[in-house]
N, C-alpha and C positions, 0 to 999 in steps of 0.2 A: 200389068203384072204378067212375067210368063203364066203360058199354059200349060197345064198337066193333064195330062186324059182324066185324071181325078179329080170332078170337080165339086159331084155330092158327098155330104156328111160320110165316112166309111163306117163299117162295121163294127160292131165293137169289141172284136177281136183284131183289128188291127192295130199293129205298134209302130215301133222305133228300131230302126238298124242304125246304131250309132259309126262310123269309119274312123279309126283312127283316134288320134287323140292322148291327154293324160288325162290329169285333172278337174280340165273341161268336161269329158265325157264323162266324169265319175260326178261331175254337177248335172250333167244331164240324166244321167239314167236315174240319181235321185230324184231329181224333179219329177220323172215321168212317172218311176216306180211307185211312188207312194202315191200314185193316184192310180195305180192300176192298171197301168198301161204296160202293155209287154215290150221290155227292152231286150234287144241283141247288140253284141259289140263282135265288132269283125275289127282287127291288129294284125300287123307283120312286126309291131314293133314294142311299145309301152303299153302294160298289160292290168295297170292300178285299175282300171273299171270293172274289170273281168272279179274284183275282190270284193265288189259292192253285192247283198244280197238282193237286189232290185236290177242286176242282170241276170236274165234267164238262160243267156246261153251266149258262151264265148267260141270266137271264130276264128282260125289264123287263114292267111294270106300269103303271098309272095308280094302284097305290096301294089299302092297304086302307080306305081310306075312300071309293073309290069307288061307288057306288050299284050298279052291277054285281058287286063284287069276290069276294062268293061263289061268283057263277053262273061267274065267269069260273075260278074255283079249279077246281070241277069241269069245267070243258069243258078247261081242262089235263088234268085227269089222263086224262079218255076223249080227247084227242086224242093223246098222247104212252106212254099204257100207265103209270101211275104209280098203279095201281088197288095199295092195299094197302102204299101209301111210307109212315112216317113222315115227320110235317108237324110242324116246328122254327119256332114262329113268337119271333121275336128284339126283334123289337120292342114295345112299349105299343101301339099301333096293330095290329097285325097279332094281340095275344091279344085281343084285343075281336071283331075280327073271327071266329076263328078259337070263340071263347066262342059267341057270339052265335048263329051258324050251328051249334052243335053237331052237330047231329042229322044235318042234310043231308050236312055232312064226315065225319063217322065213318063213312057209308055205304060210304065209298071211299076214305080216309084211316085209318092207324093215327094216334090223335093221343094227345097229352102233354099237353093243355090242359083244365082242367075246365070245365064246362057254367058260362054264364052267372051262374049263381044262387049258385055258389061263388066264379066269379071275380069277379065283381064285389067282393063283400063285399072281398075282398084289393086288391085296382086302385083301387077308391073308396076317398079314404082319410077321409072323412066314415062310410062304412059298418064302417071297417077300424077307426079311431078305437073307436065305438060297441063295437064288439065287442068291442076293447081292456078297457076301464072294464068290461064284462060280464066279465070271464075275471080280472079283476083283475092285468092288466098294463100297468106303468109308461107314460104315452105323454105326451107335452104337453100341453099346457093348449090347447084347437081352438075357435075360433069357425065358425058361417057364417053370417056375417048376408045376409039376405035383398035389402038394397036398401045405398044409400050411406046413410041417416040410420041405418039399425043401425051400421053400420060407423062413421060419427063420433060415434056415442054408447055405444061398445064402451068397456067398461071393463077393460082388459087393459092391461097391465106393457110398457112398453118397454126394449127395441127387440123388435120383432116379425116373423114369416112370411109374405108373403102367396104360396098357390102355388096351382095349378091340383088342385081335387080327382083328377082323372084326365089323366093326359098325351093329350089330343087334339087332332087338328092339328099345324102347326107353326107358330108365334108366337112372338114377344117372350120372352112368358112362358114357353111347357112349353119352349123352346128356353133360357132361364137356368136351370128345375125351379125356381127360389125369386126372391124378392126382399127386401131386406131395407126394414122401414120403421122410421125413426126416432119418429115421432111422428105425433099426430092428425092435422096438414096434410099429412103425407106419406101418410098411407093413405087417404085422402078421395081425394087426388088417384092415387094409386095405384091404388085399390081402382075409380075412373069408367076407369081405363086395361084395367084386367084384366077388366072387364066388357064391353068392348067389344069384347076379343081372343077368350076363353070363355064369356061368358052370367054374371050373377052366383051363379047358382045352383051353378055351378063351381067356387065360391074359398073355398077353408080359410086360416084364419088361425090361428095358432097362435104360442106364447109360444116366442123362441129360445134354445134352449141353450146355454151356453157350452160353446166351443172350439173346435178344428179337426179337421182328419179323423182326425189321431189318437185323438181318443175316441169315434170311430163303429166299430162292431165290424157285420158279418151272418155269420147264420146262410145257411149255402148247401146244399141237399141234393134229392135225387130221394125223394119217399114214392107209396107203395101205397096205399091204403086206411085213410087215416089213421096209417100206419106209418112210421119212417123206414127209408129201404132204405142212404141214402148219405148221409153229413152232414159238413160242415166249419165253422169258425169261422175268420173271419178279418179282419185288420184292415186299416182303410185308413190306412196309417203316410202317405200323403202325397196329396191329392187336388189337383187342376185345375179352375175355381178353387178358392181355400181355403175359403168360405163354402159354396157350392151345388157344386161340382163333383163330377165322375167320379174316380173314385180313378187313381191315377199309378203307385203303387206299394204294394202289396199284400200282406201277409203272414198264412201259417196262423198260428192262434193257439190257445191253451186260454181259453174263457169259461163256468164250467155257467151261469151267472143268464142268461145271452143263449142258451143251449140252452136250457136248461130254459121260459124264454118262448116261445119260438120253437113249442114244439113242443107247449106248450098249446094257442095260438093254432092251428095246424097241426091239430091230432088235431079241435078243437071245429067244423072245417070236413069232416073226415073226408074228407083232400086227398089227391090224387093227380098226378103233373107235377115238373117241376122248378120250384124256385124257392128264392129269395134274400130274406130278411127283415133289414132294416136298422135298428139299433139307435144309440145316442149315449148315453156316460155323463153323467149330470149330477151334478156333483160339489157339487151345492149340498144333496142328498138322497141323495146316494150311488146310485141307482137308474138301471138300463141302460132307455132308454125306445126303447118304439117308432117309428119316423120313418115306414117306406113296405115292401111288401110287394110284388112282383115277379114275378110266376107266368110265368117265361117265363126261358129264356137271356141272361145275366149277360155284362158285357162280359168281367171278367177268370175266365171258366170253366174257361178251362184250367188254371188256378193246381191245380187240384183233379187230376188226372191227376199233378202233380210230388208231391202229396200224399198220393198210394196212393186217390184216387176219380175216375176219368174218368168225371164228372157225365154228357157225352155220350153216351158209349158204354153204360154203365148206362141211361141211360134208354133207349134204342136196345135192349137187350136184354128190358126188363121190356114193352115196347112187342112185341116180338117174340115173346110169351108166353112167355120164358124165365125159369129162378127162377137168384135174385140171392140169394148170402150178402149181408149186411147187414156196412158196413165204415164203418168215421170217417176222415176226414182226419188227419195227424198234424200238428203241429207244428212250424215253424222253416222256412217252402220261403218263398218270392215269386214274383213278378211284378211286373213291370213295362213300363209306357207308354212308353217312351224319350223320343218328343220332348217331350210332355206333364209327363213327369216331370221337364224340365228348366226348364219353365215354370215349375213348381210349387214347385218348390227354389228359381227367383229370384226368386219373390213370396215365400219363406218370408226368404231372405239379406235381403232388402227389410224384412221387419218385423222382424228380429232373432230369429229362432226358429228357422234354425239355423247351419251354417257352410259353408263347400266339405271342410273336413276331416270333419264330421259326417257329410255328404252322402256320402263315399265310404264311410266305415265302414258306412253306414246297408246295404250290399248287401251280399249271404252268399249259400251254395249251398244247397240245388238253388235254379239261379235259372232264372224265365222269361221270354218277351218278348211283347209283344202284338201284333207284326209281325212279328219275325223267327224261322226255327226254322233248321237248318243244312240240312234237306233239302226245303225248300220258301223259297228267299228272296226269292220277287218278291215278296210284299207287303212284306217291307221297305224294299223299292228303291221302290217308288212309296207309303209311308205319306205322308210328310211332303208331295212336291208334291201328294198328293190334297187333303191339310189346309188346303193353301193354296188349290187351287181351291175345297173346298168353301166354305172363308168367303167366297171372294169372286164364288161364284152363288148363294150361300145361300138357298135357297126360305123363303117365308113365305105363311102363309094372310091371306086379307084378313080386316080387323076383322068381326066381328059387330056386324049392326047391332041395337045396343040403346037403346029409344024412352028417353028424356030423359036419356040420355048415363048410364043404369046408375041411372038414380032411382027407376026398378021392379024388381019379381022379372020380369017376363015380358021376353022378348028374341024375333026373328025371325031365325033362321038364314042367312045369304046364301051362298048354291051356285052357282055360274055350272059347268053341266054340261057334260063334253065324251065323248069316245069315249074309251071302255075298249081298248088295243090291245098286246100282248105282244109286241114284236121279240125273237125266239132271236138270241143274240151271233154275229155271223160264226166268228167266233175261235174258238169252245167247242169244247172238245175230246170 
């Protein structure tokens, strides 16, 4: 396992700095909350956990892609006493950050995140891919072609993937996770778009699976030292959108072929952290393949606490040098996105795949919500007007500028720099 300067039991005033996040983090700070444990959430972005009354204190940012955002991490914690919190980074953005910096954070942070050199390999999915094919587990058919003439002289099956090797930034692209391209003229044209957003050197291509989110299954769990401490399986019986989207509606499930990968892949990293490895059946080879690998907090996390594993609070303990029996999720619980999930069922009635009477059988007990609990319900009460304002201020990064519109491998970065500055919420309790 990495090491952290922290390696006895802490204080018991010590908490949780959650980074980033939605949904996920608003499953975390409940977990943590209701046992007492002091949560802060620090955001540049989605602000739904800041509405849970089990965060004590909201934090804004300039964002872990700022060219400060390390230095800025540690001068929170010696400004504020947070020497020795665990640090829950929730986003793509913020485990990079948080990877990167290892060494510096662990100084003065309990963290849940592995060094660089592991996470990568999981985050890159050009690296993640490779390791795949080493371990001899199932994953798509991945291109990366280097410039636009590889890419229009790619001989690969359509319809095809075009996505961002690593979710960085916010654009077009890491903001849909995929695109889908019909044919040669669309990926030429495609492939000069996603180069100017990410750098070409960015972009996996990869052969698409048939079907929808009901044959995407992940493995979900906390490990030690290559070990698993907490695991579940579950399916996404209903995602938002139905091609690239976040799951809607959630359910535990039993898979060994999707454990049993899972946890190849996992041990050959000798991983430690939480994380979520996501799978898709293809029924043309019968085989559960690889998609994308997640070393960070999951939107629907909490699904796993109605399950008999609070993902959270387990890692919270093992994080606290405490020992942890080893337990699986069981079988037969959910979750669900409400407003989203209602999206998702009218684009399903829309293609004919399923009904409004399907639709209500489709929900059973224990159920859960991804905004609502009965002892904490403001973020229910402001999910949906947030959703609306978030699309309609929707931040986005400017293109990269890339010299003959993505006709090379090299590109020029463009950063217009501003001040790093953290406002504490008036409001924070």
């Amino acid at each position: 396992m990495f090491l952290n300067k922290y390696d006895a039991p802490a204080s018991p005033k010590a908490g949780a700095l959650i980074i980033g996040g939605e949904h996920g983090s608003l499953g975390v700070a409940r977990s943590l909350g209701r046992r007492g444990i002091p949560v802060w959430f620090l955001t540049d972005d989605k602000i739904i956990a800041k509405f849970s009354r089990y965060t004590q204190r909201t934090l804004y940012w300039n964002g872990p892609e700022d060219a400060q955002a390390a230095e800025h991490l540690l001068a929170l914690a010696a400004q504020h006493g947070l020497s020795g919190w665990v640090l829950y980074p929730a986003g793509d953005r913020e485990v990079k950050l948080v990877a990167q910096h290892h060494a510096a954070l662990s100084d003065i942070f309990r963290l849940i995140t592995p060094p660089w050199d592991v996470t990568r390999i999981a985050a890159d999915k050009r690296l993640m891919y490779a390791r795949a094919a080493t371990l001899g587990i199932g994953h798509p058919k991945s291109y990366s072609p280097k410039n636009r003439d590889e890419a229009a002289r790619l001989d690969g099956t359509f319809p095809m993937i075009l996505k961002p090797s690593m979710k960085e930034g916010m654009n077009a692209l890491t903001q849909a996770k995929a695109w889908a391209v019909a044919d040669s003229a669309e990926l030429v044209a495609k492939y000069d778009e996603a180069a100017a957003l990410v750098g070409p050197e960015n972009i996996v291509l990869q052969e698409m699976i048939p079907g929808g989110g009901a044959t995407q299954l992940s493995y979900t769990g906390v490990w030690k030292d290559g070990v698993p401490v907490a695991s579940m399986i579950a399916r996404r019986t209903r995602q938002f959108p139905m091609e690239f989207g976040t799951g809607t509606f959630v359910e535990s499930v039993e898979q060994d072929e999707v454990e049993q990968a899972a946890c190849v892949f996992l041990t050959s990293l000798n991983y430690s952290g939480l994380v979520e490895i996501e799978f898709k059946y293809d029924a043309r080879d019968g085989v559960h393949k690889i998609l994308d690998v997640n070393p960070r907090v999951w939107t629907w996390n909490a699904l796993g606490e109605l399950a008999g594993v609070d993902f959270a609070y387990i890692q919270w303990q093992l994080a606290m040098g405490e020992r942890v029996a080893p337990s699986r999720g069981r079988a037969g619980t959910s979750w669900v996105y409400v407003s989203k999930d209602i999206a998702a069922v009218c684009q399903e009635m829309l293609a004919g795949i399923t009904s409004p009477a399907m639709y209500i059988r489709s929900f059973h007990f224990p159920l859960g919500f991804a905004a609502f609990a009965s002892d904490d319900p403001l973020p229910a009460l402001v999910d949906f007007p947030l959703a609306i304002w978030r699309f309609l201020s929707r931040r986005v990064d400017p293109p990269k500028a890339v010299p003959d519109g993505g006709r090379s491998a090299g590109h020029e970065n463009v950063h217009v720099a501003k001040p790093l500055v953290i406002a504490v919420d008036r409001d924070a309790r």
